[in-house]
N, C-alpha and C positions, 0 to 999 in steps of 0.2 A: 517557402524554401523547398528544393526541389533537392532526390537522390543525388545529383549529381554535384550542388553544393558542399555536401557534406564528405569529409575525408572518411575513408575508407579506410581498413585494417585488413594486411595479406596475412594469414596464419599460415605455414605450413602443414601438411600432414604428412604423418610420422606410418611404420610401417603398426603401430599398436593398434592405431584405429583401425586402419583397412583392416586388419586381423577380427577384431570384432566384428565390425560391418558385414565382413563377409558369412560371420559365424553367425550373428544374428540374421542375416538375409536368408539363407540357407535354411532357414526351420520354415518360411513361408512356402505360404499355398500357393503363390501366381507368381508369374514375373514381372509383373505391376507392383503388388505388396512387396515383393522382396527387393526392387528399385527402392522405393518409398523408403523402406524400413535402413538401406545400408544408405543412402543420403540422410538420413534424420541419426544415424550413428555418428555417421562424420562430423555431418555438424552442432552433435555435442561437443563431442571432442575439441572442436574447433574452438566454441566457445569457452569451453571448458582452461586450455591451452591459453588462453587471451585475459584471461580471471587471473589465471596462475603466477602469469606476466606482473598483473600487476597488485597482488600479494590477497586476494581475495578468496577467502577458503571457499572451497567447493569441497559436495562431497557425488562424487561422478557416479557410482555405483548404485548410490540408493532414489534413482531416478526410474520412474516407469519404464520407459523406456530399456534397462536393465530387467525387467520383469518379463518373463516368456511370455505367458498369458496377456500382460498388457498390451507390448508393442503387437502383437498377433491381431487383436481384436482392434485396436484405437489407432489413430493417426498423433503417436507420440514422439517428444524429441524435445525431452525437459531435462534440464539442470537441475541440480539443486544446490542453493546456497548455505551453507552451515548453518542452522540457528537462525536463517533471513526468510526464504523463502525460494520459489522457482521461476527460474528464465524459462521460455519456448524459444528454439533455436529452430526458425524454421529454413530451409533449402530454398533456394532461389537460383533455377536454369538458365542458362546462357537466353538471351533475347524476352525473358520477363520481365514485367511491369509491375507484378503483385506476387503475392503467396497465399497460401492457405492459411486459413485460422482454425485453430480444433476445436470441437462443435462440444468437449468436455471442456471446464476451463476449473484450474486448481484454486482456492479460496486464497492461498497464499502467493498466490500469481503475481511475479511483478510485472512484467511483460514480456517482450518479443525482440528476439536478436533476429534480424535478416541475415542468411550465411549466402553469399554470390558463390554458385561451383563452377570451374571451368569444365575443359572436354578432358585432360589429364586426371583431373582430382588428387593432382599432388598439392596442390593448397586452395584456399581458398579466403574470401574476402567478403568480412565483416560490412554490410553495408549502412545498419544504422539501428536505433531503437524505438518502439515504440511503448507507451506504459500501456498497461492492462488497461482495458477498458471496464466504465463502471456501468454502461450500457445491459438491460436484463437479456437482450436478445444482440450481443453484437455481433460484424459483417461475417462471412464465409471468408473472406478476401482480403487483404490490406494492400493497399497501394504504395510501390517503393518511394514515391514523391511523399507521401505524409511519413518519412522517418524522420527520428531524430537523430543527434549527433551520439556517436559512442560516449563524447562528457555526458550525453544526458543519464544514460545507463549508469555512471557511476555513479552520481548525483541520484536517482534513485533509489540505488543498494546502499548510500548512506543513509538516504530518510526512511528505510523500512530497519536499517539497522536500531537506527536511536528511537524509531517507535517499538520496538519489543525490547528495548531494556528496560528495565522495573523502573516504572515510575517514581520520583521522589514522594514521598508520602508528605502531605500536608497538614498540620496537626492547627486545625479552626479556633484554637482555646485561646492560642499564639496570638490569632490576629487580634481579638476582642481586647489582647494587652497591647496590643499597638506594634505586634513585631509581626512582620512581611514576609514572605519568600519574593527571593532578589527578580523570578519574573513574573510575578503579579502585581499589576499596577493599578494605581487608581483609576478605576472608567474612565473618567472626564479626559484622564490621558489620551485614550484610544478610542472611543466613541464620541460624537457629538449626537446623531439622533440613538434612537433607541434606548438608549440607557435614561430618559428623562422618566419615563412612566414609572420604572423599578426601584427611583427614589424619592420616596415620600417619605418615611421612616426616619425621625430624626434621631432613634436611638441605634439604626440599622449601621453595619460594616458592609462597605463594597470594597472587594480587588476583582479584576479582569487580566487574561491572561491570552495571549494571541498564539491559536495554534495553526498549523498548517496541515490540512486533509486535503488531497487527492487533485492537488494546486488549485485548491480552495482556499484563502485567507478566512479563516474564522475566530466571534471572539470569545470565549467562555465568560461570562461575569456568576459572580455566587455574592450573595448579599446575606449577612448574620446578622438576625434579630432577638438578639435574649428573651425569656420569658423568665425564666427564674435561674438561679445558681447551675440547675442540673442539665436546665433544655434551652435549645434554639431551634429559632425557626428559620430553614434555608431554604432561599429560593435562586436557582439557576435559571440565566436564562443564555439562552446559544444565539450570535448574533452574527450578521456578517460585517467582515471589515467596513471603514469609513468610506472604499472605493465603490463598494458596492454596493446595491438598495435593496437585494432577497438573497437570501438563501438557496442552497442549490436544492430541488426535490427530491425528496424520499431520502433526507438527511433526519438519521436519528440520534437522539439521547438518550439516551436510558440508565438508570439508577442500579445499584446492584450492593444488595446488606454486605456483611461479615463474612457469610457462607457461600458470593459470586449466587448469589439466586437472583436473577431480575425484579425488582421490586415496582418501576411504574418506568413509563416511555412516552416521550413525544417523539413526532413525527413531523417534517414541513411537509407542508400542503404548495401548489401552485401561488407565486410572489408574496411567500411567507414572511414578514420584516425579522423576525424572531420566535421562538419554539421556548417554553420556558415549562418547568416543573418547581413544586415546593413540597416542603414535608417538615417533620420535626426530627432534630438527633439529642441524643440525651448523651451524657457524659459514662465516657470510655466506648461509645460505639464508633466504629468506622464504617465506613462506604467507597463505595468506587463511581464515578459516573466515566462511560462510555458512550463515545461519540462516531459514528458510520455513517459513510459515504461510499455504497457502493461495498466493494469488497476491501475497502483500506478502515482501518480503525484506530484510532487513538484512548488509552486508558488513563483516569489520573485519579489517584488515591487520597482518601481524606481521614482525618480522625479527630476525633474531639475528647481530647483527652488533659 
């Protein structure tokens, strides 16, 4: 799919922006930096303006870019999303192919809005999204041909939404009575290979539960092994959908007590089938296991209680 496929969004600007723009331009040392800096103004605002449209809080102020010191030193021009996380809203001049990418890149980064400016800069035109990349060294450059559609953008700000609301907590004691959480399912459901090995155990409980990282389908399984009244033995294992035969690299799990301290971690290695940890939990303890891909993460709580 090519920029040109993809529908575009004209945003006006308002006399608010250029007021800032120019206020922020103004404190720069060159007329390069102070170009840079009032087109990375606008097209906050711009995106900012586009969010608002369609009821999505922003909060415009407490963006780098807002920051004297920041936008002076850094090639900045971030949003931020209430409680979500940050867009880069980067500028894109009449007759470009590509844009810059900033060489800092925020943890809670969703991705990159393309803003097209005309020769007026009384508005300008939204030209697509890309997500954050999970790459440790990504380009200098993005190419307007690999954007996505504005739907993708929202579709994003919803899945970083519903991954930072509080997990439902999973009480383990539950399953051993035979009562489920409505999306944990029986393996055999959702996997046909990988799950044969992790059941030998004829006294053992498996659910698996399908999550979605970094448009990675993955599948979590936890299997409960009694040893006595007080303890179990669990073993997690992280597994890739039925589509797929590995896992993506330098995808991790990791464990974490009562107190969020990291307790043990795996790691996929190059065409990993699966990444698995085990341990014991005794009764009234909880845990958390987290799962990362890159800079996105997903948390799920457990307790045995």
């Amino acid at each position: 799919m090519t920029s040109r496929q993809i529908q575009s969004i004209r945003v006006p600007l308002g006399k608010d922006a250029h007021h800032w723009a120019q206020q922020f331009a103004a404190e720069q040392d060159t007329p390069q930096k102070s170009k840079r800096v009032y087109l990375n103004t606008l097209a906050v605002y711009a995106v900012n303006s586009y969010l608002s449209w369609l009821m999505v809080d922003t909060d415009l102020t407490q963006g780098d870019i807002w920051h004297p010191g920041l936008r002076a030193l850094f090639d900045v021009a971030d949003l931020v999303l209430s409680n979500i996380g940050k867009l880069e809203c980067r500028p894109v001049l009449p007759g470009e192919v590509a844009f810059d990418l900033p060489m800092d890149v925020a943890e809670d980064l969703i991705g990159y809005v393309a803003v097209q400016f005309n020769q007026q800069l009384d508005s300008v035109e939204l030209l697509g999204f890309a997500p954050a990349m999970t790459d440790d060294e990504p380009p200098d450059k993005l190419q307007l041909a690999e954007l996505q559609s504005l739907e993708t953008l929202i579709d994003a700000i919803h899945n970083f939404s519903r991954q930072l609301e509080e997990p439902l907590l999973v009480n383990l004691r539950q399953w051993l009575e035979g009562v489920f959480n409505e999306d944990w399912q029986p393996p055999r459901l959702v996997l046909t290979r990988n799950f044969r090995s992790i059941s030998g155990r004829t006294n053992s409980t498996s659910r698996s539960k399908v999550i979605n990282l970094a448009e990675h389908l993955l599948v979590l399984v936890v299997q409960l092994t009694p040893t006595d009244g007080d303890t179990v033995d669990i073993r997690l294992r992280l597994c890739p959908d039925i589509d797929t035969i590995y896992l993506p690299e330098n995808l991790h799990l990791i464990v974490f007590d009562e107190a969020e301290i990291p307790c043990m971690e795996a790691q996929a290695t190059n065409a990993a089938n699966w990444i698995e940890l085990e341990f014991s939990c005794e009764l009234g303890e909880k845990f958390s296991v987290k799962v990362i891909l890159g800079r996105v993460s997903l948390i799920q709580k457990f307790t045995f209680l």
